[in-house]
N, C-alpha and C positions, 0 to 999 in steps of 0.2 A: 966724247962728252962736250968739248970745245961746242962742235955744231949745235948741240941741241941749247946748251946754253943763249948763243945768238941768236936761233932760233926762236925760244922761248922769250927772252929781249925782244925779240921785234915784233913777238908776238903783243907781248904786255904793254909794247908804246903804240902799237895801234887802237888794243883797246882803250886806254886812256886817253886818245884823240878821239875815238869814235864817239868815247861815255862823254867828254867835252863838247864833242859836236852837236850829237842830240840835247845834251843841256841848253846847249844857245838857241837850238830850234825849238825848244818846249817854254822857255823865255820868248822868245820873241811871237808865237804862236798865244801866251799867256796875256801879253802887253797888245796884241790885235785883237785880241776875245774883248778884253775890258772896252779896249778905242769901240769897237760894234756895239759892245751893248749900253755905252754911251749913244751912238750914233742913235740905237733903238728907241732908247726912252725919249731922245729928241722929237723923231718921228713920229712915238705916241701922242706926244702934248699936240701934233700940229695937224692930226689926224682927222679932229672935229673942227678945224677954224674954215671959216667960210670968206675970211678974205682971202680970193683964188691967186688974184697975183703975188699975194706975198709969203703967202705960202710954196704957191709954186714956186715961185725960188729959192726959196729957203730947203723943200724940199730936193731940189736940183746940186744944192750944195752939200747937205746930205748922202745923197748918191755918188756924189763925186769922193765925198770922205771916205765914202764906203769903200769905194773900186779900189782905194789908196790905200785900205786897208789891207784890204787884199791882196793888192800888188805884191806883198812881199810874200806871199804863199806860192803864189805865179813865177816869181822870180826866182825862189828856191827850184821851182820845179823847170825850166830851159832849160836847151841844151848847153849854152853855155854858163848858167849861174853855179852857185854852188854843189846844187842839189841832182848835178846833172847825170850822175854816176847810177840814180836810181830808174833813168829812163832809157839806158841802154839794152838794145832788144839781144835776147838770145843770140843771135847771130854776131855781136858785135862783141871784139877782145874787152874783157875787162883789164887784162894782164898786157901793158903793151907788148909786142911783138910774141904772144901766144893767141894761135886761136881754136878757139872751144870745136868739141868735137863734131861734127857734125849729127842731125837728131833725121830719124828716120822720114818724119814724114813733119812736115808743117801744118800749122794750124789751119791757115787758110787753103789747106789741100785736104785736110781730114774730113772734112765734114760741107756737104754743098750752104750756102748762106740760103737763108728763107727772106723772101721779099713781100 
């Protein structure tokens, strides 16, 4: 009974780091939607002006906010940022020093690629 106790612990403090984890990801994912559709309605008002140069920078500045908004979706997802654990290919441990069983056939052997 001891084990499953521990067990069931470490089960229930994972959960509550993982249901934390997605909270901050659905936050900050929340706070980059509004920054974009801020950025969007900027880019509507600049959409009809016909002063080219100043627009076009303006619009350049814009892009740049964009990409920066971005970044942090980008960043979750490398291999080294936080979010790194979800682009781990089949092949590789997710458990340090276990590795997963081998699978019959691979994907890039199953099937010839069409070009």
């Amino acid at each position: 009974m001891q084990l499953w106790k521990r067990f069931s612990a470490a089960r229930d403090e994972f959960g509550r780091r993982r249901g934390a984890h997605f909270a901050q990801l659905d936050s900050e994912r929340t706070t980059a939607k509004a920054a974009k559709e801020t950025l969007v309605a900027r880019a509507e008002e600049l959409a009809e002006s016909t002063d080219w140069k100043n627009t076009a920078a303006a619009m350049k500045d814009l892009m740049a906010e964009w990409k920066a908004a971005r970044g942090l979706a980008r960043m979750l997802k490398t291999p080294s940022g936080p979010g790194s654990a979800r682009l781990r290919t089949a092949s590789s441990p997710i458990v340090p020093g276990h590795s997963p069983s081998a699978t019959p056939s691979s994907p890039s052997t199953s099937r010839p690629r069409k070009h």
